[in-house]
N, CA, C and O of each residue as an XYZ file, in Angstrom:
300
protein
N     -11.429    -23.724     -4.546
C     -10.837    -22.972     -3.460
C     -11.086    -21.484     -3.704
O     -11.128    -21.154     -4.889
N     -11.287    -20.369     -2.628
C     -11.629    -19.058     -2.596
C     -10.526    -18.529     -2.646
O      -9.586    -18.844     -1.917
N     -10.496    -17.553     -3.614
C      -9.384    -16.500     -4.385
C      -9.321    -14.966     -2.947
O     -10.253    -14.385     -2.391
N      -8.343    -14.855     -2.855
C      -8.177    -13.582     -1.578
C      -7.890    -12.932     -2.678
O      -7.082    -13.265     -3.545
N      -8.767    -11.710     -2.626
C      -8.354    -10.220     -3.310
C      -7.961     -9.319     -2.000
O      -8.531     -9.234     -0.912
N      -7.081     -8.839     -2.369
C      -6.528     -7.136     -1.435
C      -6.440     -6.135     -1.901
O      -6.309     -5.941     -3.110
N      -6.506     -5.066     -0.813
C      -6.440     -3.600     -1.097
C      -6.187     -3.135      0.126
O      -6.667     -3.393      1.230
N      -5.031     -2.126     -0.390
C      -4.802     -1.225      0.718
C      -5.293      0.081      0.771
O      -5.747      0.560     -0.268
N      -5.283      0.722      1.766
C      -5.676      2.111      1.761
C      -4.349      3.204      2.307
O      -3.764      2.692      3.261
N      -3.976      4.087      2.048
C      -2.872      4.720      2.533
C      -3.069      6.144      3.139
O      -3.306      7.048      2.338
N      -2.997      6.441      4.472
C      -3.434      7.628      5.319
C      -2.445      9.032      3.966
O      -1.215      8.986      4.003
N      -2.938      9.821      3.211
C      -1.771     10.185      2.256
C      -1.199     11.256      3.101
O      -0.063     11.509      2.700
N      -1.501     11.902      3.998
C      -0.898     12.876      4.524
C      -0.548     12.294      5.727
O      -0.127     13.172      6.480
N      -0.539     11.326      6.180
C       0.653     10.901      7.383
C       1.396      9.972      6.712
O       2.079      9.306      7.492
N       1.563      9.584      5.224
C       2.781      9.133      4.491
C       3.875     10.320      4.257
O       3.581     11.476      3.953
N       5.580      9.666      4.515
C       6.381     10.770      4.774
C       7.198     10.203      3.446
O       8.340     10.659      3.391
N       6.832      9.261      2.316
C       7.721      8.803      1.352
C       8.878      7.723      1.611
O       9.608      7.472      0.652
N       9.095      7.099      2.763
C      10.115      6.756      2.833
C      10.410      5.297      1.835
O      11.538      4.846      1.635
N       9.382      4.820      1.392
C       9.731      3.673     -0.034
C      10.082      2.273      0.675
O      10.463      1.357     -0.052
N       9.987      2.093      1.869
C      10.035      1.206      2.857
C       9.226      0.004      1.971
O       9.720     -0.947      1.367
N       7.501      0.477      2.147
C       6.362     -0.745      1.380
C       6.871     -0.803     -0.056
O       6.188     -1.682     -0.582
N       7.686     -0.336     -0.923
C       7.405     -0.402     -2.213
C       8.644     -2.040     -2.690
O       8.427     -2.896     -3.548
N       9.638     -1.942     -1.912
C      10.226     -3.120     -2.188
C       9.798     -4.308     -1.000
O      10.204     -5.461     -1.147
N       9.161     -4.023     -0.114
C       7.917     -4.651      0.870
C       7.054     -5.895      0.300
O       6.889     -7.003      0.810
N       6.413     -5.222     -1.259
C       5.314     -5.610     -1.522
C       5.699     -7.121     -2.630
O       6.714     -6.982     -3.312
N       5.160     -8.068     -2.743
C       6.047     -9.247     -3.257
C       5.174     -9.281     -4.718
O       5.294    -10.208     -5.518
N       4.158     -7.959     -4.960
C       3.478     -8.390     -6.422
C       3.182     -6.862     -7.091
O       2.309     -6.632     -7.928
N       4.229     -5.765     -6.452
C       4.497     -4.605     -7.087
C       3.561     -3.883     -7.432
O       3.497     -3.365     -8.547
N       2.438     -3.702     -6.251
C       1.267     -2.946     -6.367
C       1.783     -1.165     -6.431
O       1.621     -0.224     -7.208
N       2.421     -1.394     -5.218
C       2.482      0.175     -4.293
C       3.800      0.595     -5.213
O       4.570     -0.214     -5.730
N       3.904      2.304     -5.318
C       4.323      3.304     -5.848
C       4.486      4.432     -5.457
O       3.358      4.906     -5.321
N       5.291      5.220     -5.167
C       4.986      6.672     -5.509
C       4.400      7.305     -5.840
O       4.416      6.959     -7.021
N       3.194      8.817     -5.771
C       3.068      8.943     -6.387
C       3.493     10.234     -6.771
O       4.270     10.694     -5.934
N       3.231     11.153     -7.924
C       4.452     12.290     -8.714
C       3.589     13.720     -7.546
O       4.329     14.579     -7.067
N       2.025     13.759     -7.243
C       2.027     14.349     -6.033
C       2.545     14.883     -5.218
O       3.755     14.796     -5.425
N       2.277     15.588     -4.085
C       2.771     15.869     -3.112
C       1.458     16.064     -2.022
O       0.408     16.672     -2.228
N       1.816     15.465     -1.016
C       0.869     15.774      0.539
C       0.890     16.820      1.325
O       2.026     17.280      1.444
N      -0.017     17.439      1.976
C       0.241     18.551      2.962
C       1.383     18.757      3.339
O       1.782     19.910      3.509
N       2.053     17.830      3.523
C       3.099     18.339      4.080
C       4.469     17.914      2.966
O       5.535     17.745      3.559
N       4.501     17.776      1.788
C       5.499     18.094      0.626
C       6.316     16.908      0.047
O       7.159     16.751     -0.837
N       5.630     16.106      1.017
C       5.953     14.643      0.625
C       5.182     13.689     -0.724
O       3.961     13.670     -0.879
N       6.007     13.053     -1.479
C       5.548     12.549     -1.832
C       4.734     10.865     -1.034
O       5.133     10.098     -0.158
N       3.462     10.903     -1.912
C       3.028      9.395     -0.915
C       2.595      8.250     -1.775
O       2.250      8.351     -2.952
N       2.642      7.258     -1.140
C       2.686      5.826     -1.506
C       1.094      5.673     -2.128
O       0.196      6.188     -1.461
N       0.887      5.260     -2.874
C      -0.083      4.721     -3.824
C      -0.350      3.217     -4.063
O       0.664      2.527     -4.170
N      -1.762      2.481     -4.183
C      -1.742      1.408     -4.989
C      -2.145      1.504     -6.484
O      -3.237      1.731     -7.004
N      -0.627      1.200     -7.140
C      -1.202      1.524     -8.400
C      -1.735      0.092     -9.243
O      -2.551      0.159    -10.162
N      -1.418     -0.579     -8.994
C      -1.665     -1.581     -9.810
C      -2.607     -2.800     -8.540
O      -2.196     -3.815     -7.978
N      -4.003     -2.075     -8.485
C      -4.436     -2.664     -7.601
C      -5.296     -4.195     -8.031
O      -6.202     -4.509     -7.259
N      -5.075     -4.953     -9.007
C      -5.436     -5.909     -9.152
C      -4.587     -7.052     -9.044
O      -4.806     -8.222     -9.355
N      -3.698     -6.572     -8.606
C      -2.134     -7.724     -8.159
C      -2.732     -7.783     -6.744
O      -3.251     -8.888     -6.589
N      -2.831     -7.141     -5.842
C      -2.894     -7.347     -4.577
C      -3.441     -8.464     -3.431
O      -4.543     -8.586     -2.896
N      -2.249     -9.184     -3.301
C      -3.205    -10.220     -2.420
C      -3.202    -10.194     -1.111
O      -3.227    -11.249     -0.478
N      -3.171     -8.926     -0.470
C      -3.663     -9.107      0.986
C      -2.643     -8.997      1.809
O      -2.768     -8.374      2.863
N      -1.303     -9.679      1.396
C      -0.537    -10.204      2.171
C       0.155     -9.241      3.634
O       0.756     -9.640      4.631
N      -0.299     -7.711      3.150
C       0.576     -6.756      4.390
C       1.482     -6.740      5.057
O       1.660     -6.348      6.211
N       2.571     -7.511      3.779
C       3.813     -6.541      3.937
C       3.970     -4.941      4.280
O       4.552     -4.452      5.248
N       3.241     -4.220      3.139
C       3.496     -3.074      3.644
C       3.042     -2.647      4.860
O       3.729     -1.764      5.374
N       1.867     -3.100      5.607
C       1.472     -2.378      6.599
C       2.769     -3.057      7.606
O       3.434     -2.293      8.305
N       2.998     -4.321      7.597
C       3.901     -4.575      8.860
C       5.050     -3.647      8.936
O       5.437     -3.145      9.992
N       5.759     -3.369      7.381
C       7.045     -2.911      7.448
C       6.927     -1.166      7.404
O       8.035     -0.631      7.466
N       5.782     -0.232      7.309
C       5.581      0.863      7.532
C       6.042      1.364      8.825
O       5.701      0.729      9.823
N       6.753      2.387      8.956
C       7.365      2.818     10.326
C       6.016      4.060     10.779
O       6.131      4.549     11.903
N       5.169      4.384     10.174
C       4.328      5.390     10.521
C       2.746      4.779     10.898
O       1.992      5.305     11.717
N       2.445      3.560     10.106
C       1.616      2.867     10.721
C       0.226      3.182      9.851
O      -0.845      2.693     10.214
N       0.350      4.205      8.445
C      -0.608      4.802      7.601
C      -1.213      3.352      6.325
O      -1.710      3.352      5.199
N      -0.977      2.748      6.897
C      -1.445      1.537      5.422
C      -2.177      0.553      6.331
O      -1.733     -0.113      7.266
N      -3.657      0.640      5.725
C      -4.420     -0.558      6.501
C      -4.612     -1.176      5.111
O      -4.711     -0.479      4.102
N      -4.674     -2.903      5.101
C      -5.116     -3.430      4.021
C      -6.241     -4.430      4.657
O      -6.528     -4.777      5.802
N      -6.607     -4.648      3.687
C      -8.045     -5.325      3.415
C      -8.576     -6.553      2.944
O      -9.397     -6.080      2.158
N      -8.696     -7.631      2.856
C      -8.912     -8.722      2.024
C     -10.610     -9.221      2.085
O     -11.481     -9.383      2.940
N     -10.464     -9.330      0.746
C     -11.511    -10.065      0.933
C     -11.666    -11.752     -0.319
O     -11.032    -12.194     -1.277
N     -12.666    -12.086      0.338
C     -13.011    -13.993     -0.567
C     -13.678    -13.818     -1.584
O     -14.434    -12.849     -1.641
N     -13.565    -14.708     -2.636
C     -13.671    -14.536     -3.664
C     -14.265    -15.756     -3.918
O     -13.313    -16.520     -3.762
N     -15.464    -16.613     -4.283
C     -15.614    -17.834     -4.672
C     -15.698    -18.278     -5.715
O     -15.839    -19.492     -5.860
């Protein structure tokens, strides 16, 4: 059976910090990061991007709409 790898990408300056995706995510990719964005926010990160399976939690539960994720097959 084909293995789904994911990755997200995060718009960093239309992230406003709100930590929404970080308890979202069910394999504790996404983070904070110690940064700051144009506009003084801190923004969401994948830090531990080899957990990620695709699933987009965070993009559903994002209120700004800045997290596209990605999957791809693995054979």
């Amino acid at each position: 059976m084909a293995k789904i790898i994911g990755a997200i990408v995060v718009d960093i300056n239309g992230c406003k910090g709100c930590e929404l995706c970080i308890p979202a995510c069910p394999t504790e990719v996404i983070f904070l990061s110690d940064d700051v964005n144009d506009k003084g926010y801190h923004y969401a990160y994948m830090a531990n991007p080899d957990a990620c399976t695709g699933c987009s939690n965070c993009a559903i539960i994002c209120p700004d709409g800045v997290i596209t994720v990605y999957r791809k097959k693995i054979s």
